[in-house]
C-alpha positions in Angstrom: 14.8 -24.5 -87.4 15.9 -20.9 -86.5 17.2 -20.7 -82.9 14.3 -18.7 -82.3 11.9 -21.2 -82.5 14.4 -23.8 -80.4 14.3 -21.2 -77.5 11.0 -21.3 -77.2 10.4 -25.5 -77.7 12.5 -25.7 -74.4 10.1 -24.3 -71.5 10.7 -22.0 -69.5 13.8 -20.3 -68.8 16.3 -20.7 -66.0 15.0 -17.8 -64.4 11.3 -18.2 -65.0 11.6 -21.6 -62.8 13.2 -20.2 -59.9 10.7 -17.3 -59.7 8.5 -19.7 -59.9 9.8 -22.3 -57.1 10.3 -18.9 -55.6 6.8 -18.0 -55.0 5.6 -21.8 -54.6 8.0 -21.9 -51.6 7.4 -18.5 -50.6 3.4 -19.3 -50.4 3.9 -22.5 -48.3 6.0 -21.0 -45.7 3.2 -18.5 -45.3 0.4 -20.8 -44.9 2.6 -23.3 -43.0 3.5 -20.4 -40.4 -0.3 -19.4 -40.4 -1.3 -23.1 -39.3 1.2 -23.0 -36.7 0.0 -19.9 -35.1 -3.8 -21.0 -36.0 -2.6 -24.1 -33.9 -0.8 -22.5 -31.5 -4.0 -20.5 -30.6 -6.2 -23.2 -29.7 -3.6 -24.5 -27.8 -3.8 -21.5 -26.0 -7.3 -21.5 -25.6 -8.0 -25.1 -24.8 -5.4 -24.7 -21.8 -7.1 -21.4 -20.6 -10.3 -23.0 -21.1 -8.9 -26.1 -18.7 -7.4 -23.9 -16.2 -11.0 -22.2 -15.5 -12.5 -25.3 -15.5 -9.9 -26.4 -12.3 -10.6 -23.5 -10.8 -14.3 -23.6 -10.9 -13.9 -27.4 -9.6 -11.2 -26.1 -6.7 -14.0 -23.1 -5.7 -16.9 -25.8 -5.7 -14.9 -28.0 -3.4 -14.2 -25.0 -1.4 -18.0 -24.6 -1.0 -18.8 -27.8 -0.2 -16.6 -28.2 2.5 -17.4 -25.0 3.8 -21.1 -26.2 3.8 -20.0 -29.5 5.0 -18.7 -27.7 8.0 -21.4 -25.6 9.2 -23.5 -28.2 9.2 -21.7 -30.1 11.3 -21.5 -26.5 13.8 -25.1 -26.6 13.1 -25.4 -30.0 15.1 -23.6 -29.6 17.9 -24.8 -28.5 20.8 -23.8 -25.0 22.1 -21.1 -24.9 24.7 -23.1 -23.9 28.5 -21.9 -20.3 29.4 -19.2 -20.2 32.0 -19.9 -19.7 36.0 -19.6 -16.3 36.7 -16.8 -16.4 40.0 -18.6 -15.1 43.5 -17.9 -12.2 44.6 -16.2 -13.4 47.4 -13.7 -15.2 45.8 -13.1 -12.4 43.1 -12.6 -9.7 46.3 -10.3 -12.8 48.4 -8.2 -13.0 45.4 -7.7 -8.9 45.0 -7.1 -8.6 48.9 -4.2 -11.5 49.1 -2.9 -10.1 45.5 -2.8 -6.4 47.4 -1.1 -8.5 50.4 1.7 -10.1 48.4 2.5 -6.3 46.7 2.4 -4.8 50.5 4.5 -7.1 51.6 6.8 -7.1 48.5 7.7 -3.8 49.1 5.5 -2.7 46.2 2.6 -0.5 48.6 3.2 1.1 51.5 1.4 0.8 54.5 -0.9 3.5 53.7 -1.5 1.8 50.1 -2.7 -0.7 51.3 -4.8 0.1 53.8 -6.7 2.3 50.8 -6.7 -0.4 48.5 -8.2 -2.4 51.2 -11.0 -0.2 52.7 -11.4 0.4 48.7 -11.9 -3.6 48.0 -14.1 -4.1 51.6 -16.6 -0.8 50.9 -17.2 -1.6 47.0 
């Protein structure tokens, strides 16, 4: 046999295999970094999708007890308005409030006086 012919009994060459294992490993890195990411995004999405479906449960519960409480407001009986004070008491409380400031040193004499025939005529 001529050493031709044994060259070409034997395979492939040195160099032909490692291209080879080259692009074989080359390819599977690639589409085992594209499942990863692939992966990676559902991830994402199926924790988005989860986080919306907390808040939509957190804003319903919200609503209910909002509703919860204005029925209960609904229920109970308004409060009764508040006595208006008499006149009398009102203008007794204005004249010994102008007494204490006369007699603090805060009006003079003729102060009070005004403030007094003010209080007695309105």
């Amino acid at each position: 046999m001529s050493p031709m012919m044994r060259r070409m009994r034997r395979g492939p060459s040195l160099i032909g295999v490692a291209a080879t294992t080259a692009v074989v490993a080359g390819t599977a890195g690639a589409v085992s970094g594209h499942q990863q990411q692939k992966a990676a995004q559902k991830q994402a999405a199926a924790q988005q999708q989860a986080d919306q479906q907390q808040q939509m449960a957190d804003l319903q519960a919200q609503q209910d007890a909002l509703a919860q409480q204005q029925a209960m407001l609904a229920q109970q009986p308004a409060a009764p308005p508040a006595p208006a004070p008499s006149a009398g008491s009102d203008m007794m409380a204005q004249l010994q409030q102008l007494g204490q400031m006369h007699d603090a040193g805060i009006l003079t004499d003729e102060e009070f006086a005004a403030g007094k025939q003010k209080l007695l005529a309105g």
